[in-house]
N, C-alpha and C positions, 0 to 999 in steps of 0.2 A: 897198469897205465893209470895216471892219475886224472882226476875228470876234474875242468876246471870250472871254475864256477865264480860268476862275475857278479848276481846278487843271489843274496836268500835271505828271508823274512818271514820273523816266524811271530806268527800271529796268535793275540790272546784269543780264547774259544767261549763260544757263547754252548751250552747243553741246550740249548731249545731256542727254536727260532717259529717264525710264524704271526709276528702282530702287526697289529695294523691299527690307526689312529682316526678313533670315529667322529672327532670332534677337537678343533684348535678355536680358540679366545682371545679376546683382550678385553678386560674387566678394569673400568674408573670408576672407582667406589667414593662414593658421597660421605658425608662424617657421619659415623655409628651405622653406617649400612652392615644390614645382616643377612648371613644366609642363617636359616634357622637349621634347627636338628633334624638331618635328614639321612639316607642309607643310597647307594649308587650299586650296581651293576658292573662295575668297572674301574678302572684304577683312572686314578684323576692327579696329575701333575700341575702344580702350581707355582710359579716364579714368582716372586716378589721385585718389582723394578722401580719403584717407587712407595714412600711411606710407609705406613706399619698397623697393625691392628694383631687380634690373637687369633687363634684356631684351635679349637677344645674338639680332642680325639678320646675315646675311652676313658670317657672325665676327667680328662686328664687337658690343662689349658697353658699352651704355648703364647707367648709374648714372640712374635716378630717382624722384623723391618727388613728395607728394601737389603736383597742380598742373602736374602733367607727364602726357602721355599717349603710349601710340605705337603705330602701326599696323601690324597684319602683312598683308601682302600675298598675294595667291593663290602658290602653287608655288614659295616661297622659302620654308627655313629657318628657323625661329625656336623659342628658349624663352624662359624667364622665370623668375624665382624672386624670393619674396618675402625680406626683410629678415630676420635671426636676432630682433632686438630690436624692431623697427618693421614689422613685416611690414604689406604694402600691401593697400589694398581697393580695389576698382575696380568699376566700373562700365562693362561691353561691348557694343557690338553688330556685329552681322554685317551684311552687306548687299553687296548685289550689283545690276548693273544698267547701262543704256548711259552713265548718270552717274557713277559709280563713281569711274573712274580722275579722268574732270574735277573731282570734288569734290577728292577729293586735289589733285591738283596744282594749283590754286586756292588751296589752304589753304596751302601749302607743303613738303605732304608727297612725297615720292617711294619709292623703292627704296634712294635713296643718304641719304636723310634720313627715315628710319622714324616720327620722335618727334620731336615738338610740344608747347609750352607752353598753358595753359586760364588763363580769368581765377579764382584761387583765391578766389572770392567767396560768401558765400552765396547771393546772386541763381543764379549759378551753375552751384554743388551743387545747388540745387532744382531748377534744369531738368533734370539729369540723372537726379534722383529722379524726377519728374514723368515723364521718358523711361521708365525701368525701371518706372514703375507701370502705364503704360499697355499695357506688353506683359502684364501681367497680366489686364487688363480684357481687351483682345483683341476689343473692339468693334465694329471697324472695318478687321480685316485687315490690322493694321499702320502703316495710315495716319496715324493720331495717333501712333504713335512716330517714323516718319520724318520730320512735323514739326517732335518737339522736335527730333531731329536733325540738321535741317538747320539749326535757328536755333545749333544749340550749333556748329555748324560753321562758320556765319557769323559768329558772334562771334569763333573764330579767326580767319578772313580778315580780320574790321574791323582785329583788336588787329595782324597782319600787315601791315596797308597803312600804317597808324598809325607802325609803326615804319621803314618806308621811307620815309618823307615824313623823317625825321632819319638814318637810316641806310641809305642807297638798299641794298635788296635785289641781291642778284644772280643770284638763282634764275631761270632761263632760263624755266620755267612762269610765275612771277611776271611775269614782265615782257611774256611772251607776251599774259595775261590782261588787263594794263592796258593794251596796245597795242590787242587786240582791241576794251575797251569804250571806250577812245576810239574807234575807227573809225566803232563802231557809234553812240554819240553823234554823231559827226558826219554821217553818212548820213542819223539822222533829225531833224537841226535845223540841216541846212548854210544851207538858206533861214531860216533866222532870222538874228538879228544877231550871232551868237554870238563869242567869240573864243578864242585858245588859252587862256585862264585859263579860261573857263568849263568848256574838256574838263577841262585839269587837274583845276578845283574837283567834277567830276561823279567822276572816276576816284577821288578823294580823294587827290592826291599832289602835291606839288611842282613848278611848271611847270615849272623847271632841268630837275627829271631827268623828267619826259616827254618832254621835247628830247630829251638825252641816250637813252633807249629806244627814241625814234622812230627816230633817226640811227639805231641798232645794228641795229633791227630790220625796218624798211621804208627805210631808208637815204635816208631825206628828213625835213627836218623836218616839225613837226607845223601850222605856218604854212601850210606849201606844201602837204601833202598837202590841206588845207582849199581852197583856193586849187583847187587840181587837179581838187580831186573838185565844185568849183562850177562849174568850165568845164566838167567832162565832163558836167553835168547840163542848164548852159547849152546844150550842143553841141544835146542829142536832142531840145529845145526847138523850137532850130533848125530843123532836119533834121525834126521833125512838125508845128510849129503854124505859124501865118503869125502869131504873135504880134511887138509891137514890143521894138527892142532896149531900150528902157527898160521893160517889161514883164518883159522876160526877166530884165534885171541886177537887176530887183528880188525878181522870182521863186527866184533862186539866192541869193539874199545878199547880193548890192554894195549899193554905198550910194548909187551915179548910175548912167549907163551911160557917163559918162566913168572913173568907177572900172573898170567891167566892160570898157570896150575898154580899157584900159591894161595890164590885166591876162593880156586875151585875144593881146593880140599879143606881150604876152612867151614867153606859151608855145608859142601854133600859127606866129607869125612874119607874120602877116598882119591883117587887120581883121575886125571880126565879120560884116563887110559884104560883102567879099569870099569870105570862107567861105561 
């Protein structure tokens, strides 16, 4: 009997959740206002939505303007100073928590890469006004500002993935995270009919270079690991139910159970029969 099924949506995965945002901003900097060299407790998000000035991370000094933003990190270094003629405004928050480092590195941010591009839109600006309003209301203990937060952080990751699909990424986090939600797309739809376009089409990236990451990073392609991870579910099928092999090949994914044995003796070297 076939089960119908009118939506399903599968969503990308966060590995740690848990934070919470102890402090939201809005900063109008004067010409050559500085923050000097100082160390923080906590990861610090900064927008840029007006003018430009620089921000020197690990001696290392960035030039940027509205549409750029960049993150300072717990117990690193860092100042900032705004523009003589242009001096910058921004929009900041604080936040800490077991999510924390994984949003960053997700986004594309690290230690070695402090500061990130934002869509310079009014759509936006508004959410990150609507962010700083919210910490005013204070309604909700934070919760409606980590929100917009999270959505304004998403919209980096989308504009991020966006640009690797034309300019594959090399960011070792990047690539970690698209390997990861392939996996887990495949874990939960191996028994369906699925194939490697569809993980691609889910990850939002280029089947080529999903290849290419799976190679680098699970050192198999993304065909086989599908493949693999069907037998190994096939296996435990096995080994607990007294179900049939055409039962099972259809249960894991194959298309017959002449697909499912063809497939099973390439890997274990014997018949499903004999196993």
């Amino acid at each position: 009997m076939c089960t119908i099924i009118s939506s399903r949506y599968n969503l990308h995965i966060e590995f740690e959740r848990g934070m919470c945002i102890s402090q939201v901003g809005l900063t109008i900097c004067s010409p050559l206002h500085t923050v000097p060299p100082r160390t923080y407790g906590h990861y610090s998000a900064h927008f840029i939505i007006d003018g430009k000035g620089t921000f020197t991370d690990n001696n290392k000094t960035y030039s940027l303007k509205k549409g750029d933003g960049f993150m300072i990190f717990p117990d690193i270094a860092n100042s900032y100073t705004a523009d003589e003629k242009e001096p910058f405004t921004y929009i900041y928050v604080n936040f800490a928590g077991n999510g924390d480092e994984v949003l960053c590195k997700n986004s594309g941010i690290d230690e070695h890469t402090p500061v990130f591009s934002f869509e310079d839109t009014k759509e936006f600006i508004n959410l990150l006004f609507k962010m700083h309003a919210a910490g005013k209301d204070n309604k909700t203990d934070g919760y409606d500002v980590l929100g917009y937060f999270y959505i304004a952080m998403s919209k980096i990751i989308g504009n991020l993935r966006v640009l690797s699909e034309s300019v594959p990424v090399c960011n070792n986090n990047i690539r970690e995270y698209y390997v990861k939600n392939a996996v887990s797309y495949i874990e939960n739809n191996y028994f369906r009919q699925i194939t490697v376009k569809d993980v691609a089409s889910f990850v939002n990236i280029d089947r080529t270079y999903l290849y290419r990451i799976f190679l680098e990073t699970m050192k198999i392609s993304p065909s086989r690991f599908l493949i693999r991870y069907r037998l190994k579910r096939a296996a435990v099928l096995m080994k607990t139910t007294n179900f049939s092999l055409a039962k099972i090949a259809v249960s894991t994914g194959f298309y017959d159970t002449s697909h499912f044995t063809k497939a099973f003796e390439t890997e274990y070297g014997c018949t499903p029969s004999n196993f």
